[in-house]
C-alpha positions as CSV (number, residue, x, y, z in Angstrom):
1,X,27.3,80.8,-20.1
2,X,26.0,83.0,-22.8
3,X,25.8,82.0,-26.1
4,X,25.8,83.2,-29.5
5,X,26.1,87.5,-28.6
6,X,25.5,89.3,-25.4
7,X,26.0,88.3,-22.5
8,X,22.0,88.9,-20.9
9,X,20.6,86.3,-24.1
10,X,17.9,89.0,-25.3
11,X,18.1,88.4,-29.3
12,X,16.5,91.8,-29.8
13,X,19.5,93.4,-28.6
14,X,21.9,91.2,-30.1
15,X,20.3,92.2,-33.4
16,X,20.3,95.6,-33.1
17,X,24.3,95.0,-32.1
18,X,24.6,93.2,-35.1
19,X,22.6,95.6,-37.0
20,X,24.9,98.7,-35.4
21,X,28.3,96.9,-36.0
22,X,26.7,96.3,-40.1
23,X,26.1,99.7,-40.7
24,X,29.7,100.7,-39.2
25,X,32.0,98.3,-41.0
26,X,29.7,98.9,-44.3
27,X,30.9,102.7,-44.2
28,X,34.4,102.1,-43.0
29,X,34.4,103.6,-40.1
30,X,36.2,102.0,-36.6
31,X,33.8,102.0,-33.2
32,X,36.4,105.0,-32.0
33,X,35.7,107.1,-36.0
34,X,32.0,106.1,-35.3
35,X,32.3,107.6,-31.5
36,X,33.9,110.9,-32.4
37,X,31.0,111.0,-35.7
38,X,28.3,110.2,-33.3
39,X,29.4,111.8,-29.9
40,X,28.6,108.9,-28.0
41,X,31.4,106.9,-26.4
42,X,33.3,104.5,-27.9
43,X,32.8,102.0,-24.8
44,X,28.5,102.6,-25.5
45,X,29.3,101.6,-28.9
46,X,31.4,98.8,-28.3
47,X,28.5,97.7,-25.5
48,X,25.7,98.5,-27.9
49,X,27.5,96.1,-30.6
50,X,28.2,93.5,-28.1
51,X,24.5,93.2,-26.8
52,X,25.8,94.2,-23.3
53,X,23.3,98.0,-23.3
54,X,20.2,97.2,-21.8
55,X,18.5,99.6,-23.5
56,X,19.3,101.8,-26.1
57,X,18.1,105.0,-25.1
58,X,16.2,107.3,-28.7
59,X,18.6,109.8,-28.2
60,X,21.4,107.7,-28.4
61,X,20.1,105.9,-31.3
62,X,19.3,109.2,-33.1
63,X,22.8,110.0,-32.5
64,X,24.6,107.3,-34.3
65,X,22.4,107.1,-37.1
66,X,23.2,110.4,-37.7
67,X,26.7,109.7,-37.7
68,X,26.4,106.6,-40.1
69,X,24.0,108.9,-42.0
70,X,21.5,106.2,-42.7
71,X,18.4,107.5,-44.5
72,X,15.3,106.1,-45.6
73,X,14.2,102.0,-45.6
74,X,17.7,101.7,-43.3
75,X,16.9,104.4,-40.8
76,X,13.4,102.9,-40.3
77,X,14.8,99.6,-40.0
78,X,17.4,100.5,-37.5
79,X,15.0,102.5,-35.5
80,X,12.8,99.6,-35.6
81,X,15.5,97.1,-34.4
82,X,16.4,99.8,-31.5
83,X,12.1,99.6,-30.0
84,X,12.9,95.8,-29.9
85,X,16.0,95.8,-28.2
86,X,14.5,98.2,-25.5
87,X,11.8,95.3,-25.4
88,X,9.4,96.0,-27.7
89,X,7.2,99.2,-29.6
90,X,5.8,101.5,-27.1
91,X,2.2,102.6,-26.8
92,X,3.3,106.1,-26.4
93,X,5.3,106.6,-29.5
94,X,2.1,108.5,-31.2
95,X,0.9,109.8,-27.6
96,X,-1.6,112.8,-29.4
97,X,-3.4,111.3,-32.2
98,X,-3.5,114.8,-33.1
99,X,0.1,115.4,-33.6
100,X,0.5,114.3,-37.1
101,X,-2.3,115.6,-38.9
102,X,-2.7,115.8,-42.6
103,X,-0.3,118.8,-44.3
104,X,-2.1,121.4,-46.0
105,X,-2.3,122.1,-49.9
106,X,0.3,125.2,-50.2
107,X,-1.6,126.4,-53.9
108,X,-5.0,125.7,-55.0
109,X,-5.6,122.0,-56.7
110,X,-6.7,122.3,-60.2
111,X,-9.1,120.3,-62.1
112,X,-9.6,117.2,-59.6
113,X,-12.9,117.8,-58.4
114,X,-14.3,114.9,-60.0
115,X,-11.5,113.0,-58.1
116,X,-11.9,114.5,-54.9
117,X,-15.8,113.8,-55.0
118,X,-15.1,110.1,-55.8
119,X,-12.7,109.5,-52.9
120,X,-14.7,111.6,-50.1
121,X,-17.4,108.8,-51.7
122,X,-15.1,105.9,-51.1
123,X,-14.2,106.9,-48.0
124,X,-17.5,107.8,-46.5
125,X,-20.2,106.2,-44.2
126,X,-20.8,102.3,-45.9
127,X,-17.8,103.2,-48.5
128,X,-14.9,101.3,-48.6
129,X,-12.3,100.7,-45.7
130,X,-9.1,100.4,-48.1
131,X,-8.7,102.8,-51.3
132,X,-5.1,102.8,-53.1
133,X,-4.6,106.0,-55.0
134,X,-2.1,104.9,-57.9
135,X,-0.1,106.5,-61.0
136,X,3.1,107.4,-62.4
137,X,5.4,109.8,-60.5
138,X,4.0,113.5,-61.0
139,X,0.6,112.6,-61.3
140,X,-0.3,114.3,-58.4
141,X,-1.1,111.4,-56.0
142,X,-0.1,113.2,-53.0
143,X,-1.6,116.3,-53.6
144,X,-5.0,115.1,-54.4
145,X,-5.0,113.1,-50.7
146,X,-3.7,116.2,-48.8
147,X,-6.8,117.6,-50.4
148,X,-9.5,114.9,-49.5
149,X,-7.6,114.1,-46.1
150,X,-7.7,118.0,-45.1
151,X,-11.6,117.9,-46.0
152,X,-12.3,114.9,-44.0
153,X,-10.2,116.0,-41.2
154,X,-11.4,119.7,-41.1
155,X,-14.8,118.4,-41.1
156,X,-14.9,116.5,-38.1
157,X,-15.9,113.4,-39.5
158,X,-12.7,111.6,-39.4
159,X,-9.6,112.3,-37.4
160,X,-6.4,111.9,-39.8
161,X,-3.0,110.3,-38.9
162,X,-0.6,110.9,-41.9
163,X,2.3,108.7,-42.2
164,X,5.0,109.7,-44.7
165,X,7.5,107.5,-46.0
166,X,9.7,111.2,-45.7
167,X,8.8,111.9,-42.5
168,X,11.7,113.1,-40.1
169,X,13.0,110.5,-37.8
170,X,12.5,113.1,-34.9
171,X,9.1,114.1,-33.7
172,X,5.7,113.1,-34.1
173,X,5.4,112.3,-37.8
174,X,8.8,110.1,-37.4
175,X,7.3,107.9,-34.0
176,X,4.2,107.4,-36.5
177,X,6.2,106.2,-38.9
178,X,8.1,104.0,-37.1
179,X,5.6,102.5,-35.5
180,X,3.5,101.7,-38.4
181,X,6.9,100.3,-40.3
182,X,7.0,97.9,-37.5
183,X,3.0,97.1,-37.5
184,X,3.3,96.4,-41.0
185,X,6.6,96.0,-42.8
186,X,6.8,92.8,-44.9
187,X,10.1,92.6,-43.5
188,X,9.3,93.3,-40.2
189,X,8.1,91.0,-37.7
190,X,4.7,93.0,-36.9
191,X,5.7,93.8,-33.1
192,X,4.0,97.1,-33.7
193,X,0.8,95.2,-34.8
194,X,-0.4,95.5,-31.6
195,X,0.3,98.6,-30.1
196,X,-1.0,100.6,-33.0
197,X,-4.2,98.5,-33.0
198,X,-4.8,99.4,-29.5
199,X,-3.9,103.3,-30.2
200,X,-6.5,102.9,-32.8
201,X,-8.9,101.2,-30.8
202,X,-12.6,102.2,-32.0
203,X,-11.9,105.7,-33.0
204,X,-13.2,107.1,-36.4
205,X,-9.8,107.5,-37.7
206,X,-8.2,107.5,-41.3
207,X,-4.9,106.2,-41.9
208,X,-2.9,107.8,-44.6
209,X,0.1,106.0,-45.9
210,X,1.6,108.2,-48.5
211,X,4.8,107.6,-50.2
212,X,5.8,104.3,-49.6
213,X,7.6,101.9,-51.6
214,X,5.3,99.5,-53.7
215,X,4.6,95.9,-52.1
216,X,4.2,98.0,-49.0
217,X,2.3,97.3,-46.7
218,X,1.9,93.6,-45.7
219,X,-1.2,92.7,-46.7
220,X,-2.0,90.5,-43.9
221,X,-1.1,93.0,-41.7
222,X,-3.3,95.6,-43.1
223,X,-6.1,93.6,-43.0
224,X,-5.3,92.0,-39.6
225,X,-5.3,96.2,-38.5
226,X,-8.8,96.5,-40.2
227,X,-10.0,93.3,-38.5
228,X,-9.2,94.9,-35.1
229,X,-9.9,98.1,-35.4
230,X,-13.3,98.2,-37.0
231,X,-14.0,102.3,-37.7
232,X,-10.1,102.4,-39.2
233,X,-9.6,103.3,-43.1
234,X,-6.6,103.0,-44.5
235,X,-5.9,105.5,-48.2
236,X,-2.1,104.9,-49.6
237,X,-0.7,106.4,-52.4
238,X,1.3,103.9,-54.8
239,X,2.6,103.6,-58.1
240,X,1.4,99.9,-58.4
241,X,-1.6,98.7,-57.0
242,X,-1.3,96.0,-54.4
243,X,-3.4,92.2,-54.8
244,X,-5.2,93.2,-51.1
245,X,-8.7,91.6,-51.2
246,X,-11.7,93.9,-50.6
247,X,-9.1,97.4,-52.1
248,X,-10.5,99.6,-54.6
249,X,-7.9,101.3,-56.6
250,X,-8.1,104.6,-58.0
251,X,-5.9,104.7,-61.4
252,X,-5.3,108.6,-61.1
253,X,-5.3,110.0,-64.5
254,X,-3.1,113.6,-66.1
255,X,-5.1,116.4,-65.9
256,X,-7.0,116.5,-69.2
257,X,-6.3,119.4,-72.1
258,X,-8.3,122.1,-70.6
259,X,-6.9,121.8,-66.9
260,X,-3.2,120.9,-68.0
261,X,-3.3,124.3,-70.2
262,X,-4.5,126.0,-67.6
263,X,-2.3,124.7,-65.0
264,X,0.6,125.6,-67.1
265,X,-0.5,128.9,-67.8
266,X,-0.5,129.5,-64.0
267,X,2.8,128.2,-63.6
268,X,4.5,130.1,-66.3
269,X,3.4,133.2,-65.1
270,X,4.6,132.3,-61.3
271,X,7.6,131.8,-63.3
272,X,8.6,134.6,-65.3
273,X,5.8,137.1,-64.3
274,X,7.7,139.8,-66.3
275,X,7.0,138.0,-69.5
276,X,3.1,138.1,-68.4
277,X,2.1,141.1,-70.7
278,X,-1.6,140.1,-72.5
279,X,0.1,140.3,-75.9
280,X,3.2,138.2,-74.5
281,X,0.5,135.6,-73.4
282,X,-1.2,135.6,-76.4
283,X,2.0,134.5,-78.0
284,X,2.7,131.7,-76.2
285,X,-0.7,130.5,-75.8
286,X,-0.1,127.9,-78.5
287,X,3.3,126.7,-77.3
288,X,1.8,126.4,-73.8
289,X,-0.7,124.2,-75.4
290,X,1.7,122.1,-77.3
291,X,3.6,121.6,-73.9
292,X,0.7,120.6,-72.1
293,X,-0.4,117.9,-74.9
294,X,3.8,116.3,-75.1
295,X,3.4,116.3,-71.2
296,X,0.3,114.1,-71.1
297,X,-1.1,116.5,-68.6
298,X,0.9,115.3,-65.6
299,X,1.2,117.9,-63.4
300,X,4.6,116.9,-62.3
301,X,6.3,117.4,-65.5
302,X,4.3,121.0,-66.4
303,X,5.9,122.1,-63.1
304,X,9.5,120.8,-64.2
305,X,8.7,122.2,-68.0
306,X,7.8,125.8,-66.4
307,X,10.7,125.5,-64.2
308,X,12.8,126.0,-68.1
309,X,10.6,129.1,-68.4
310,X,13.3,130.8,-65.9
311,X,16.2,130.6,-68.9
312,X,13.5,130.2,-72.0
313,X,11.2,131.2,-73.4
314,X,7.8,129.1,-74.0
315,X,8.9,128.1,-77.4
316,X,12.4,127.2,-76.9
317,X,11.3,124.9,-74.0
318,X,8.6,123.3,-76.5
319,X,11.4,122.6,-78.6
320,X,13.8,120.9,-76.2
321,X,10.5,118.8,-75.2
322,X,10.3,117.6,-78.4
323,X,13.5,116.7,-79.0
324,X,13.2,114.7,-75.5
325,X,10.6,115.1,-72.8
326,X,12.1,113.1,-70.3
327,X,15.5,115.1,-70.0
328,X,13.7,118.9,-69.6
329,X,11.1,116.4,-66.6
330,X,14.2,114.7,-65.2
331,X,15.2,117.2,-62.7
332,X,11.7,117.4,-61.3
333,X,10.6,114.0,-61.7
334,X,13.8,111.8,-61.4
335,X,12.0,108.7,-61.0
336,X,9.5,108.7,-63.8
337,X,11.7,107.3,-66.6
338,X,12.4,104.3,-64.3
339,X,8.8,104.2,-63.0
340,X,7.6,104.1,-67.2
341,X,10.5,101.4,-68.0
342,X,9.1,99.7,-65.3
343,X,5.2,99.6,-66.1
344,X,5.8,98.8,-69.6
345,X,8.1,95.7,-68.6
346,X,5.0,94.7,-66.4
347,X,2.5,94.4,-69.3
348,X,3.0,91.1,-69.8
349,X,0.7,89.4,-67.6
350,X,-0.9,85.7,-67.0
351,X,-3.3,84.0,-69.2
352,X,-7.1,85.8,-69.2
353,X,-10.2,83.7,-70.2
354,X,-7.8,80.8,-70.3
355,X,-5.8,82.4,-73.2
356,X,-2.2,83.3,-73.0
357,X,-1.7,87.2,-73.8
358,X,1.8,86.6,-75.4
359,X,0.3,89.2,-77.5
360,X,0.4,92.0,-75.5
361,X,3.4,93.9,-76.0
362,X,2.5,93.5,-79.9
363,X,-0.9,94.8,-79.0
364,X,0.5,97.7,-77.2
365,X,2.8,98.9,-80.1
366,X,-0.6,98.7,-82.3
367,X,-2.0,101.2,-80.3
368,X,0.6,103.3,-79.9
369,X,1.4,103.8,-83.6
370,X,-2.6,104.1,-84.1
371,X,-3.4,107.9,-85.1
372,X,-4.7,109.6,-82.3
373,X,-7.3,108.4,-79.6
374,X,-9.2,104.9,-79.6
375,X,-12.1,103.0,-77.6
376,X,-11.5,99.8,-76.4
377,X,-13.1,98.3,-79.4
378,X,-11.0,99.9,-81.4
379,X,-8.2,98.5,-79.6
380,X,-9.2,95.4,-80.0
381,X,-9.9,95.7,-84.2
382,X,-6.8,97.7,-84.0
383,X,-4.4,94.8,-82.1
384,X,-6.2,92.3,-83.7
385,X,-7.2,90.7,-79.9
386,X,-10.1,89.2,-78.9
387,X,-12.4,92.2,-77.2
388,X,-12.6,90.3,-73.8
389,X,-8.5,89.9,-73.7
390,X,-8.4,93.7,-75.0
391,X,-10.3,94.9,-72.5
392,X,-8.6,93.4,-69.5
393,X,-5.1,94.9,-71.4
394,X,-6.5,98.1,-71.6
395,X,-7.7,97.7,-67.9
396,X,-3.8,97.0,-67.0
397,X,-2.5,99.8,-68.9
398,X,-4.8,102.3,-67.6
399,X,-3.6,100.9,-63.7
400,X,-0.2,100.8,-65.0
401,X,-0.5,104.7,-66.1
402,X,0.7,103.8,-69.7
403,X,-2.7,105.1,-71.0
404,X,-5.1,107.6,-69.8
405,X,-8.8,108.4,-70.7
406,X,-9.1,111.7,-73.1
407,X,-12.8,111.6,-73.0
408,X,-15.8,109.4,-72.7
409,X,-14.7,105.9,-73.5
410,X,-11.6,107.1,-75.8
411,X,-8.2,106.5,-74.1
412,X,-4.4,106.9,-76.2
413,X,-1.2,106.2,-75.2
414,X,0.5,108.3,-73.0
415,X,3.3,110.1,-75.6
416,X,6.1,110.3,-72.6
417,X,5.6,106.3,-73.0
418,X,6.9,106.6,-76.1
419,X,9.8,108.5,-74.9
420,X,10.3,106.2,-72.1
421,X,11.7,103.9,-75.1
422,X,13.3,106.3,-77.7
423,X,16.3,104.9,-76.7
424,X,15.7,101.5,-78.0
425,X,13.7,102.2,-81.3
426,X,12.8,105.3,-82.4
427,X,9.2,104.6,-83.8
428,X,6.3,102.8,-81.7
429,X,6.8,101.6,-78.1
430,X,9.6,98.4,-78.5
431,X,8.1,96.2,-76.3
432,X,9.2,92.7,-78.0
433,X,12.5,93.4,-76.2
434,X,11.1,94.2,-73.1
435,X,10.3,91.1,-70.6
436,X,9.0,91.2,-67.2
437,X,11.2,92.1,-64.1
């Protein structure tokens, strides 16, 4: 007699039933609304939720996702249950290593050559094996590792998988994708470990893991993959960086003054090229500036601010970013208020040298009222905190993107920080209200 689901005991399949029959009731929908929505018969659904199909074919799966319109984390996951319920991952979901190459740049990368040198560095013969790439949305995370992936891979000295966390679920890129989810989800239960170890084998490859949520991947995992596969690299792009032992993180910084203005000036002129004239340029050389300083430099919100250049001109938009920068970003960069809310709730951290660093927040508002730039002994003068503590804060704040180096050893806060909590106070950064999430 069966027990607990289908009637031919496989769990796998009883989970994705489970899964299936979730997913339906949570959007309303009856197994015959689902069938007519998916094109797949109502008895296939009532089988697949049962754990009576044997094996869930892709195209069927494809199929009702599409009519439950799952995207993102739940596609993946229901793809994933699907492969275990036909009885595990399959070698051949990334048959031609070739297939998902690295995408190319679509406009010229400007003022990251220092960066690119450094990771080509990292990556290289004796560098290291696992680099995170980390900053605030807009920062240009992505762009900058198209850049050094396309080198490496053009170059012959590394073959490039490219795994996207917005990959489509069809083709190539989507198999990757879904079989590294399952190799190294936290959530997962690392089925696709081994398959993907033994596509990797002893190649020269790179791994690129762009996009992902942070906490992703598994740590163990990753390291278990670099264990096995001993010419592997792994390079993801994050927001946060991730406590993996033996991964150097790269705190990727705004574009400094002269490459922001720059940048901008190219932009605007994509823009609104009838507004190009040299004497119309001259005009707005200074607002440009002044937009490129409020903006930190981040790339991300020069391209939403030169997006306003359709409907303003360059001084209007200077004004609105004044007034708030975060609103003229926020259709571009969506996620970057949240992504600052979140870094400054993380400052806060555990004791350093065995003192507690209760202080921090305090210290952080010191610095962010100080006029203009500081070094990290002026920080320390400045928040009246012992140098040793100050430097590990300014170390955090620079991996948290809250601060960014303008030169030398001189760093200042980053002004959309103080944006970021406008709403809460209007002068200084209001972190005494501001606990860790």
């Amino acid at each position: 007699m069966a027990t607990g689901g289908g009637v031919d005991g496989n769990p796998a399949r009883r989970q994705f039933g489970e899964l299936l029959r979730e997913h339906r009731v949570k959007r309303g929908a009856t197994q015959r609304q689902l069938a007519d929505l998916s094109t797949i018969s109502v008895r296939a659904i009532r089988d697949l939720e049962a754990g009576r199909a044997s094996r869930p074919r892709r195209d069927t799966v494809r199929l009702i996702a599409a009519g439950l319109r799952l995207r993102g984390r739940e596609l993946t996951s229901f793809e994933a249950a699907a492969l275990r319920a036909r009885g595990g991952v399959e070698i051949d979901l990334v048959p031609d290593l070739d297939a998902v190459p690295p995408p190319s740049g679509l406009d010229a990368l400007v003022g990251r050559d220092a960066e690119v040198s450094a990771l080509l560095d990292l990556l290289g013969a004796g560098g290291s094996r696992l680099v995170a790439v980390t900053g605030l949305p807009g920062v240009g995370k992505t762009r900058l590792v198209v850049e050094v992936a396309g080198r490496l891979h053009e170059s012959g000295s590394a073959r490039v998988l490219w795994d996207a966390a917005t990959a489509r679920p069809d083709g190539a890129a989507g198999r990757l994708r879904l079989l590294v989810h399952s190799a190294l989800a936290r959530d997962g239960d690392g089925e696709g470990l081994e398959p993907l170890a033994e596509l990797v084998g002893d190649r020269e490859l790179l791994l690129v893991l762009d996009g992902h949520e942070p906490g992703w991947p598994d740590p163990d995992r990753a390291l278990t993959l670099l264990h096995r596969c001993r010419r592997l690299r792994l390079l993801r792009t994050t927001r946060e960086p991730l406590d993996i032992p033996g991964e150097r993180v790269v705190a990727l910084p705004p574009l400094d003054r002269p490459d922001a203005v720059r940048l901008l000036t190219r932009l605007a002129g994509q823009v609104s090229p009838m507004r190009t004239s040299p004497g119309q340029a001259a005009r707005s050389a200074p607002a440009l500036a002044e937009l490129a300083d409020r903006l930190d430099g981040l790339p991300g919100a020069l391209e939403a601010a030169a997006s306003w250049l359709l409907v303003h001109r360059p001084e209007e938009v200077l004004d609105l970013v004044r007034a708030d920068p975060l609103a003229v970003t926020a259709d571009r960069l969506p996620d970057l208020r949240g992504a600052l809310a979140r870094a400054l709730s993380a400052v806060d951290g555990p004791a350093v040298g065995g003192r507690a660093v209760d202080g921090d927040r305090a210290a952080l508002d010191a610095l962010a009222a100080a006029d203009g730039d500081w070094t990290a002994r002026d920080a320390a003068r400045l928040a009246d905190v012992p140098p040793v503590a100050c430097a590990h804060l300014v170390r955090r704040l620079r991996l948290l993107g809250l601060v960014r180096p303008v030169g030398g050893d001189r760093f200042r806060v980053l002004d959309l920080a103080r944006a970021a909590t406008a709403a809460l106070l209007p002068v200084g950064l209001p972190l005494a209200g501001v606990r860790d999430s």
